[in-house]
N, C-alpha and C positions, 0 to 999 in steps of 0.2 A: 311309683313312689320313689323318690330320689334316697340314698341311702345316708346312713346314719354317720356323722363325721364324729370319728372317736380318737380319743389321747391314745397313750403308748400304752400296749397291753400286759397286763399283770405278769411277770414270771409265776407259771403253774395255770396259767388260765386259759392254755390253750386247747382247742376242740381235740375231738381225737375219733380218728378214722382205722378201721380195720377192716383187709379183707377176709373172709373166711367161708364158710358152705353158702347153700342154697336158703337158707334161714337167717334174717337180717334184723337186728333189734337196733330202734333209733331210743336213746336215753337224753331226755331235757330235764335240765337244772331249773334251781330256783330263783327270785326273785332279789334281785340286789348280790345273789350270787354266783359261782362261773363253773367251767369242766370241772374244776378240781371236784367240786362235792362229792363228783359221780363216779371220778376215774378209775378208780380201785373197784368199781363196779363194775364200768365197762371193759376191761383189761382182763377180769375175771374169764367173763362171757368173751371174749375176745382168744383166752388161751383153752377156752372147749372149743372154739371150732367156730364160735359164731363171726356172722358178718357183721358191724358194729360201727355205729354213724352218734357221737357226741357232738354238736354241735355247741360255740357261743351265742348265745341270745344279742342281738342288737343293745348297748348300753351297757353290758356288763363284762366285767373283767377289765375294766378299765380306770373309771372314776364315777361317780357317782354324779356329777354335772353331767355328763355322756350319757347314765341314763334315764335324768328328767327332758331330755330332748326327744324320747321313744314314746311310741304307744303300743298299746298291746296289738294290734294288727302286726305293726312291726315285729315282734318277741312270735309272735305266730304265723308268719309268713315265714321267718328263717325255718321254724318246726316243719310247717308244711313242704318246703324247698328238702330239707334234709330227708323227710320222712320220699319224698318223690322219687330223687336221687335214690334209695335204698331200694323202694319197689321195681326199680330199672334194674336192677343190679340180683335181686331177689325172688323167689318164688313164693318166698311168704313174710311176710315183718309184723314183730310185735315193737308195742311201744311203751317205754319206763318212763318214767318223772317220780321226783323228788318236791312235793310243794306245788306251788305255782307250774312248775313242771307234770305237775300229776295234773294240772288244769289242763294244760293243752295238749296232753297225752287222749283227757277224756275228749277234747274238744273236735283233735285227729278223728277217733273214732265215730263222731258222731257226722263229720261231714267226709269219712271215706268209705262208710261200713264195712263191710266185710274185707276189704283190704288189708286191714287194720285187724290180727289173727287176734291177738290179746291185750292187754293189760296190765304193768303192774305198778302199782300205786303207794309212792312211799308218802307219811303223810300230808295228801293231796290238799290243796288251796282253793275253797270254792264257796268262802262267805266269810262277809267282815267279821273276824274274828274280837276284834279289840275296835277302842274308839276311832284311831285314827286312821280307820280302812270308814268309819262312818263322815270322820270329816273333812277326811281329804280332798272331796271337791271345794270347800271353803277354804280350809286351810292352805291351799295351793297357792292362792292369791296376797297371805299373807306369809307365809312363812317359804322358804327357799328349802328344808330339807329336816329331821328331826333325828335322834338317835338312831342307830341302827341295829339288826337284830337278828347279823350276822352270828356265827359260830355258839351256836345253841348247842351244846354236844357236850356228855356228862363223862365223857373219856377222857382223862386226863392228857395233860399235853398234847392234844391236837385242837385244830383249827381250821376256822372254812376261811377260804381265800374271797371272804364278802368284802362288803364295802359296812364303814365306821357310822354312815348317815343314810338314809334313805330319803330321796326326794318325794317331796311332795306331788310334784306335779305325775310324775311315774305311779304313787301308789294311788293317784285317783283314778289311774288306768285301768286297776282290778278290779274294782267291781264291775266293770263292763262287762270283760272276760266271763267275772264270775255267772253273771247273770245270763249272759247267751248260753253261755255254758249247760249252768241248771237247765235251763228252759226246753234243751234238748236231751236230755241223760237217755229219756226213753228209745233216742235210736241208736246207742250204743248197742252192740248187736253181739260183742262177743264177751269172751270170759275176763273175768276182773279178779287180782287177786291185790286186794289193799294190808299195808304194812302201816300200823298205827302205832306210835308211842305212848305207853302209859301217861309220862310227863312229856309236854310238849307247850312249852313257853312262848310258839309263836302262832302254832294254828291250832284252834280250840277244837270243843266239842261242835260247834254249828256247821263245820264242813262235812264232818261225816255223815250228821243227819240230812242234809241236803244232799249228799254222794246216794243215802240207804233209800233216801224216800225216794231220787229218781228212777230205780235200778232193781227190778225183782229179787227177790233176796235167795234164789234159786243162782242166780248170777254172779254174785260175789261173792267172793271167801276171803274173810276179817280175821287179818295176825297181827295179835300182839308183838310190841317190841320193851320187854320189861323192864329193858338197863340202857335203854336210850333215851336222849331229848329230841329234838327237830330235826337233825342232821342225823339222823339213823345211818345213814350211807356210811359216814365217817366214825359212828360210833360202836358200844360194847358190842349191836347186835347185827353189824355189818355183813358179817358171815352169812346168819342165818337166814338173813336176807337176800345176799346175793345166790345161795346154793339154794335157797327155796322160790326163787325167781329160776331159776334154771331146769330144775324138776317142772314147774310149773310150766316154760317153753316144752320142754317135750314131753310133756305130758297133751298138751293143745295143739302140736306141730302137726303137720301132715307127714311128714318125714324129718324126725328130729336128727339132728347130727349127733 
């Protein structure tokens, strides 16, 4: 597959690489958004010790024409490429996302098994949520791009470094994902730890039930995020998030740092 030809990259959207122990966590962003959601997460885990691989997804951090030229293979190939890279480098890696990120986190896990030590799942992207994830394969054809639904975040004065419109052609991409997705949860093989927001304005109640019904309930452990919106990463409950993703690495580790 020939690569994706992109504009000038967003000041703040760039990936970010860290080396550090023998324990390597790869974190994927969301949908229409870029490193920034994640970075004060990964930086976190980056100054315990961890080894740390944030990648930019194909189409994002750029403009928003950039990425209705991608498909989700593409947004999942760079995941896969990153997550490779760190097993090289590692003796064990967990994997985070953010959204759509929490899709191809679960998706990692389902076609590396056990490679793939854990999970954490901030709230994950894994079924049309609202109409225009249903009509986006029609819609494609007639519209170029619709409002965006970037910077969902209930903390004052901050901001995701998204895009103002989301193409159309792009978001008819996800339910692909979505659906291969689902369709394998069952060989997800390791521990999941999902970070949900009370209020969440972009992914509903139907991705979690699709997350619970594939996934023994012995296997997941479900936290609340009570003073966040969608971007939990960047919001009230970022903390609790990022220090309870860290207990949760070495708590599953083989040898935590």
């Amino acid at each position: 597959m020939s690569p994706v030809l992109q504009g000038a990259l967003l000041p703040g959207a760039e990936p970010f690489d860290a080396d550090g122990g023998p324990v390597g966590v790869l974190l994927c962003h969301g949908f229409t958004g870029s490193p920034q959601t994640l970075r004060p997460w990964a930086e976190y885990l980056a100054e315990a010790g961890l080894t740390v691989s944030l990648p930019r997804l194909p189409g994002h951090g750029t403009s928003w024409q950039d990425l209705a030229r991608t498909t989700w293979r593409e947004w999942y190939a760079e995941a896969e490429a990153a997550f490779g890279a760190l097993t090289a480098r590692c003796e064990q890696v967990f994997v985070f996302g953010l959204s759509l990120g929490g899709c191809l986190a679960l998706r990692l896990a389902e076609t590396r098994g056990s490679a793939v030590r854990g999970l954490v799942l901030v709230n994950p992207s894994l079924a049309p949520d609202t109409r225009l994830f249903l009509l986006a394969p029609v819609l494609k054809h007639l519209l170029p791009s619709l409002p965006g639904v970037a910077s969902d975040i209930k903390k004052a004065g901050v901001r995701e470094l998204g895009y103002d419109r989301v193409p159309v052609r792009a978001a008819a991409e996800l339910p692909k994902l979505w659906r291969i997705t689902a369709r394998h949860l069952a060989e997800v093989t390791g521990p999941v730890l999902v970070y949900r927001s009370v209020t969440d304005h972009v992914v509903g109640p139907a991705s979690m039930r699709v997350l619970l019904a594939g996934l023994p309930a012995g296997q997941v452990t479900l936290r609340e995020c009570p003073d966040s919106y969608h971007v939990a990463t960047l919001d009230n409950d970022a903390q609790a998030i990022f220090e309870g993703s860290l207990k949760f690495l070495r708590d599953h580790a083989d040898h935590p740092r």
